[in-house]
N, C-alpha and C positions, 0 to 999 in steps of 0.2 A: 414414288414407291408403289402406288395405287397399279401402276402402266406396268412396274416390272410382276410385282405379285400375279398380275391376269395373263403375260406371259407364262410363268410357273405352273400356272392351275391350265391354262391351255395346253401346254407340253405335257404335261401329265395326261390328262383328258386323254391327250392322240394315243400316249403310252397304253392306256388302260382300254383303249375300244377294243372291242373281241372280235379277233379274227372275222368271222362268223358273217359281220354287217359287211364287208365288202365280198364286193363278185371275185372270187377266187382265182389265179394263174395253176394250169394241171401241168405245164409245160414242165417234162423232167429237165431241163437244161438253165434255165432260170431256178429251178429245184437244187442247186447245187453250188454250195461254197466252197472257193479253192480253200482257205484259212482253214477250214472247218476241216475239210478232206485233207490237207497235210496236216495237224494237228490232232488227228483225234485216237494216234496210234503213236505213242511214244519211242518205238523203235525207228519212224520211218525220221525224226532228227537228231539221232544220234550217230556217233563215227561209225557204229554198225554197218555200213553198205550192204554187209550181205543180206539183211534185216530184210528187204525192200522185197521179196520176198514175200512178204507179208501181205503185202497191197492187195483185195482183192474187189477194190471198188473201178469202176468205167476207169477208161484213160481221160483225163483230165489235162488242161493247159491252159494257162494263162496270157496275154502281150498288154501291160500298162506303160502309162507316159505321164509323171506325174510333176508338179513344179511346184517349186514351196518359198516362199519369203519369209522371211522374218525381221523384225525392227526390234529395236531396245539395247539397254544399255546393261541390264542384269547378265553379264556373258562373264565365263571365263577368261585369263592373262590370255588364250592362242585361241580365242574364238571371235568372231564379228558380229559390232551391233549394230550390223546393216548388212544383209546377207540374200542370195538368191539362189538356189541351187535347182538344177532340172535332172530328173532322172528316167530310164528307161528299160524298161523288165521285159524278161519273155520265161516264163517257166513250165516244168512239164513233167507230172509222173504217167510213165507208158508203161504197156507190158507188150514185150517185143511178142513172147510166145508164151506156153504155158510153164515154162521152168526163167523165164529170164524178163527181167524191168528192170527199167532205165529211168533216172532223174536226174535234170539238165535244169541248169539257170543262166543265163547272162545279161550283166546287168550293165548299165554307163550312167555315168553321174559327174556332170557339169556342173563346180561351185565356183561363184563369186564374192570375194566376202571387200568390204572395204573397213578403211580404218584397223587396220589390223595390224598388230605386232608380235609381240612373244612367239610361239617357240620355232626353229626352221625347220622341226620336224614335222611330218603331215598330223600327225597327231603323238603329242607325248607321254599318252597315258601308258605306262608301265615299260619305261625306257627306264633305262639304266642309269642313264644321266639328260641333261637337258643341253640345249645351244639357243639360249632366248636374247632378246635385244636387251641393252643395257640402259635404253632409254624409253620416254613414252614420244616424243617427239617426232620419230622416223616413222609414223602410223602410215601405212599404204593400201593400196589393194591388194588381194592374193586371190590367184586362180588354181581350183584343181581339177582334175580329170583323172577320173577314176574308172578302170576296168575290169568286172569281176564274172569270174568263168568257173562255174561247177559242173563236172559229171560223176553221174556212178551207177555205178552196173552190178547187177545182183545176178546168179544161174542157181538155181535149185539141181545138185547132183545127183542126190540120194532120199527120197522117203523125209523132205525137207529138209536137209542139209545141204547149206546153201555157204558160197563164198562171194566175196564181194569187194569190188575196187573203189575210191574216189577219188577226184581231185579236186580240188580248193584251190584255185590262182586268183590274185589279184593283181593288178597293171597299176598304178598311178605317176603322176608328173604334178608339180605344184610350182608356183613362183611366187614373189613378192617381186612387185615393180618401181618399188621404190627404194635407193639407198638406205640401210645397209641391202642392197639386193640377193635375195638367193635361189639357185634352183636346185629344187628336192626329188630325187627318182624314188621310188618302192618297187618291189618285187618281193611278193610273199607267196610261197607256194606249200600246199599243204597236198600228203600223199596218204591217202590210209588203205589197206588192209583188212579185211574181215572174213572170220566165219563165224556161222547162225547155227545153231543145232538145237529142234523143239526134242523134247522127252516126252514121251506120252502126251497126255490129252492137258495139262496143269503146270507144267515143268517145259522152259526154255532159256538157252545160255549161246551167248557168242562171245567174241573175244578178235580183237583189232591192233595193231601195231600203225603206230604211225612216226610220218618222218615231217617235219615242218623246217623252213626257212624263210626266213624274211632280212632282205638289205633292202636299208633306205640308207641313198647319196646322196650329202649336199654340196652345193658350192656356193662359193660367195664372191661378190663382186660389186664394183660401184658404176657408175653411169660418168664412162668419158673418165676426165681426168678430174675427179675429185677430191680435190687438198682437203676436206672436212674429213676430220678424226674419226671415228667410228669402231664403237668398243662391245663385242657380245659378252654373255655372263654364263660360263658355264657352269651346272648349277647342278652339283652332285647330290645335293637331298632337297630340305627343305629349307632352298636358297641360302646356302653358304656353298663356297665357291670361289672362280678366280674371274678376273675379268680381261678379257684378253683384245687388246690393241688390233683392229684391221690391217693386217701386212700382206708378207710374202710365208708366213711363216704359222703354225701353230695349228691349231684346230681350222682357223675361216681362214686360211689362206686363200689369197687371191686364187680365184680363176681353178683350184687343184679340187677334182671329188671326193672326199672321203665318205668313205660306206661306214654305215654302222651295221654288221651283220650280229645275226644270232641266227643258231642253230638247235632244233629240238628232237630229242629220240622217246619216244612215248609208248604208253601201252595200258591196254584197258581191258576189264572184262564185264560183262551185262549179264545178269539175270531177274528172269520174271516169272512170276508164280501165279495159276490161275486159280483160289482154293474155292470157289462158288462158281455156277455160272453167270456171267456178265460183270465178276469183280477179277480184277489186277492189278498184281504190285510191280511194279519196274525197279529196277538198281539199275545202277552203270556207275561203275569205279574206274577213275584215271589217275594215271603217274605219269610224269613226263622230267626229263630233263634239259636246261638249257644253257647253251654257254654263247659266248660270242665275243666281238673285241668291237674297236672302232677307228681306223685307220688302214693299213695297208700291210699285210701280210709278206715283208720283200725286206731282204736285207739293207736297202736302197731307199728304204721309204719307210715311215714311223707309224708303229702301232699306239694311240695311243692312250688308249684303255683299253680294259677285257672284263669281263662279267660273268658270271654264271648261275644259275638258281634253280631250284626244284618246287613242280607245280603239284597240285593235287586237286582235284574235282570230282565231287558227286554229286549224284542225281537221284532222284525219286521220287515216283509216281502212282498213288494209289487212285484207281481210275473204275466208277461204276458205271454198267451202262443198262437202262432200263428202257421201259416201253415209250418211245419218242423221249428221252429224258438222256442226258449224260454229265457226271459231276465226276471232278478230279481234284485231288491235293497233290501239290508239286514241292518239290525241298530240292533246292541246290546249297552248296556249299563251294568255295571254292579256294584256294590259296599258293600264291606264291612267293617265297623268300628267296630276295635278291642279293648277289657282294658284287660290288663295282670295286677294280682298281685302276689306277693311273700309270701307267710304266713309264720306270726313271732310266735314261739313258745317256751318249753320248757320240759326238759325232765326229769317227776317226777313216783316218786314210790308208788304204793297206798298201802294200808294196809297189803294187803299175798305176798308184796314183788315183784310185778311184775312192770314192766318200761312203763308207758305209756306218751302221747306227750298232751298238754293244747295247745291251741292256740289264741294267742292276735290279736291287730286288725291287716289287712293286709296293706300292703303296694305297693303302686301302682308301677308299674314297666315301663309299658309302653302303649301309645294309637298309634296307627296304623290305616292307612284310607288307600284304593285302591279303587279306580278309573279306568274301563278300558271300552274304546268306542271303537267300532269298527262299519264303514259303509264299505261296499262292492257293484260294481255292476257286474253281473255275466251272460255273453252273450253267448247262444249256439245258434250255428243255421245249417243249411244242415241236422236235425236227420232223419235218417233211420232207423226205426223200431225204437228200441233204445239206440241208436249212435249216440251222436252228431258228426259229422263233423269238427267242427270249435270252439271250447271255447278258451273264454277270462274272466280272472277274473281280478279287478283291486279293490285295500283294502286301507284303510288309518285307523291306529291303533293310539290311542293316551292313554298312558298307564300314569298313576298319582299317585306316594307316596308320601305320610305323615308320618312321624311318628317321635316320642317321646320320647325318653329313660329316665326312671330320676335314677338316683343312689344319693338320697338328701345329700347337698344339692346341686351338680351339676344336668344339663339335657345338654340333647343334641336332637336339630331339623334336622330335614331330610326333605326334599321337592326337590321332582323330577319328573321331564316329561319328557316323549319317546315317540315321534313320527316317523312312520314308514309308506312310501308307497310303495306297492310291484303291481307289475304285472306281472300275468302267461297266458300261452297262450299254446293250444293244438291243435293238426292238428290229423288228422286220416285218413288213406289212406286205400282204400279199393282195393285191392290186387285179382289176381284171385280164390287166395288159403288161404286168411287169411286179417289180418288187421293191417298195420302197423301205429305207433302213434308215433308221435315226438313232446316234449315239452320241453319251454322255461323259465325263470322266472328269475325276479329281483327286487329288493326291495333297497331302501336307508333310515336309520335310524343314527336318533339325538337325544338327551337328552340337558334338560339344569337344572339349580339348582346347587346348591354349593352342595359339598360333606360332608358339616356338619357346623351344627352354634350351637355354648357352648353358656353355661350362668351357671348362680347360682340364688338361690331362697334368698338366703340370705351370707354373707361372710363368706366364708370359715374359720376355726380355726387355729392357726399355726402346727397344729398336723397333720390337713386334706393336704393331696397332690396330690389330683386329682384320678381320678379315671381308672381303668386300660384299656386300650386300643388294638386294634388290627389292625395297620395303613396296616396292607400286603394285610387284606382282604376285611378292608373298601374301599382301594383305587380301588385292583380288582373289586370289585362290583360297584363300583360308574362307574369306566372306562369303564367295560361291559354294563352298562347299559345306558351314556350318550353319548361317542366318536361315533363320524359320522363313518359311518359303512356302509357298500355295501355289497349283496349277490347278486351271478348270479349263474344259476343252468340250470342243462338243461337233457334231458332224452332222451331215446328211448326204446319202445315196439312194440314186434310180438305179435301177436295174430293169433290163429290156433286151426285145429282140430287135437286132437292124434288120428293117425294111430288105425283104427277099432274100433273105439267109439266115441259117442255121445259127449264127452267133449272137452268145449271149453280152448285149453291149453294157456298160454301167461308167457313171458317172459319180464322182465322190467329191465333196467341196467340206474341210474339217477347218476347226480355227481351235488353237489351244494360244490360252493368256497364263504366263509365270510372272510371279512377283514376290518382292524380299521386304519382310518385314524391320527392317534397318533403314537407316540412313548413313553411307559413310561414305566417306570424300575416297580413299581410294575406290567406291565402285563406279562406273560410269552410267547405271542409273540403275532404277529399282525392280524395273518391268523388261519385259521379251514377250512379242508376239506374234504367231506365227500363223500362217493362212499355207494351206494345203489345196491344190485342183487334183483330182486326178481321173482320167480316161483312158477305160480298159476293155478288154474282151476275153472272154473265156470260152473256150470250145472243145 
């Protein structure tokens, strides 16, 4: 206790020495944070494109290479608690000329995860339904590869009236290498739209339409000829559902891709108001609509679900900037309400003998609501050139599901809240020969809501005996997301010039430890810990 407490008070110490005592770096280039620089202008992340505009600080770029592990057993039903992933950035806001900047990212990211099972999708959060394993037994490795490409381009036409384009693509491929085997594609591409119009010297408004898509295809398949049974659970709420046989036939048919697409038509409008100088309020209101199915779109081949839901999101930002000092409050809100159906059909032959599918009315599957607030307030202060000195963030996340399953004539309800407050803090020491950074963070999180409430619409028949269930992953999920839970994390980075060049090199090594207050046999353990490298350059 003695050994940690003189830790504590040494870490503090480093925290509290004043700039002052060390020899100084004047180097504008080492002076200058990308985070800082894209973050400290609320237009320059929002769907706004034409915003960008704005920018009237140096051109700026980034190129990192970062690798991160993590061990434990505190994970999600579709996550690993054994996990490796490496990833690779190159980012960059320029200004081509005096009316027009451009911002570009692309990013690669290499996961390995092992021991892993649930869902076949890359990630299931806010799918419409799920396709998870119906066992814990068939635990494998799964690899992803992930591809992601943004540009967008701002021209200032008129007296600061600016239009502006983006695009958002993402590329992924995932497998699971072990029976049930499956391979999963993605393909998300997002397009927006924009114009930016200041008003006088106090008053600015733009306004964006955007079009989004995203299919993910799976297929599934076994290794060789294997006579082992193999059953997925597809899981229209909060695990109720049917459990479907590996064949030729149904959702995981052999060897056959089905996409699960959705489609989005959007549109948004911003405004910000300067009523002092160095104070501003940002807005940005969005509406979006989405529909989509899952199957095959062909007289010849089965659709089989469709979904559709309407989102909503806002933002806002009141944001002071004073002499080397800058403080902001942030409020987002966000929400979307989901209806999945199942389409009931039948498989007839028309006249020259070919097989095609009629389809009756559909049947409702599941309604799904999310809820997620988040306020922040976010305090830099001591910047030098473009270096904060001293940041503190401090968050409060309150995260809300709903949802619905019905398999008639049973259903099953789900309602649950997570509430989480974290606090991060950043020191930056200016060194004679570079700049060294040390950061701290913690957060504590709760959930509360039962992990599921049954009923029936009407009484069951003596034939009917309930509907099939998945207690291994219901319960992982519920426990991951409601058990009182702590994270403490903490970092340190150099920052330096390489030897005979202009570039500014830095070096980042972070560890953040999570852990659950419980003890319960469905989770596979209490703790996750994770170790971060990362090596970059900015110029």
């Amino acid at each position: 206790m003695k050994k940690l407490s003189s830790y504590i008070i040494l870490l503090a110490g480093t925290l509290l020495v004043p700039v002052g005592l060390f020899s100084q770096t004047t180097d504008s280039l080492l002076l200058r944070d990308f985070n800082f620089v894209g973050t400290s202008d609320a237009w320059l992340g929002s769907n706004n494109a034409a915003a960008l505009t704005r920018w009237h600080s140096r051109n700026i770029s980034r190129a990192e290479l970062s690798s991160h592990y993590q061990r434990g057993g505190f994970v999600n039903y579709n996550e690993s608690p054994r996990a490796w992933n490496t990833t690779g950035r190159v980012e960059s806001f320029y200004r081509l000329s005096p009316r027009m900047v451009v911002y570009g990212q692309m990013t690669y990211d290499s996961f390995s995860g092992r021991e892993m099972t649930g869902s076949a999708f890359i990630s299931p959060h806010r799918k419409p339904f799920d396709i998870a394993e119906d066992s814990l037994t068939n635990a494998g490795k799964k690899h992803f590869d992930t591809y992601h490409l943004i540009g967008a381009l701002s021209w200032q036409m008129w007296r600061g009236l600016s239009i502006g384009a983006k695009v958002d693509f993402t590329a992924a491929n995932a497998a699971k290498y072990r029976d049930l085997r499956h391979k999963t594609k993605l393909m998300d591409l997002n397009l927006l739209m924009s114009i930016y119009a200041p008003v006088a010297r106090t008053l600015s408004f733009g306004a964006n339409y955007q079009y989004h898509r995203n299919t993910e295809s799976v297929s599934f398949r076994t290794y060789a000829e294997n006579d082992k049974e193999f059953l997925s659970f597809i899981n229209y709420g909060p695990w109720i559902g049917e459990a479907e046989l590996f064949s030729d036939q149904g959702y995981t048919a052999r060897g056959i891709e089905q996409p699960l697409v959705s489609e989005y038509q959007g549109a948004g409008v911003q405004a910000a108001w300067t009523p002092l100088p160095g104070l501003n309020w940002y807005n940005d209101f969005q509406l979006a609509y989405r529909h989509g199915y899952y199957g095959r779109k062909s007289p010849y081949s089965i659709t089989f679900m469709a979904h559709n839901s309407h989102l909503l999101t806002y933002t806002s930002r009141l944001q002071w900037r004073g002499n080397k000092q800058e403080h902001s409050v942030d409020i987002n809100f966000t929400q979307e309400n989901l209806r999945n159906v199942r389409n009931t059909y039948r498989n007839l032959t028309n006249e020259k003998g070919a097989s095609y599918y009629e389809y009756y009315d559909a049947v409702k599957t599941g309604n799904r609501l999310w809820q997620d607030f988040h306020v922040g307030y976010t305090a830099r202060w001591g910047i030098v050139n473009e270096l904060p000195l001293w940041s503190v963030q401090a968050g409060l996340n309150v995260n809300r599901r709903k949802q619905t399953g019905y398999d008639y004539p049973y259903y099953r309800h789900q309602r649950l809240t997570r509430t989480e407050g974290s606090l991060q803090a950043e020191r930056n020491l200016l060194l004679r020969s570079g700049v060294l950074s040390l950061r701290g963070s913690m957060a504590y999180a709760k959930g509360s809501g039962a992990a599921y409430e049954d009923g029936t619409f009407i009484k069951p028949s003596d034939k009917q005996k309930g509907f099939p269930q998945m207690e291994a992953f219901l319960y992982r999920e519920y426990l991951y997301l409601t058990a009182p839970q702590y994270t403490f994390g903490g970092g340190v980075g150099y920052a330096f010039h390489f030897p005979a060049t202009r570039i500014k090199t830095y070096v980042n090594l972070d560890a953040v430890h999570h852990k659950a207050n419980v003890r319960n046999a469905f989770l596979a353990g209490r703790d996750n810990t994770g170790v971060t490298l990362t090596i970059g350059c900015a110029f």
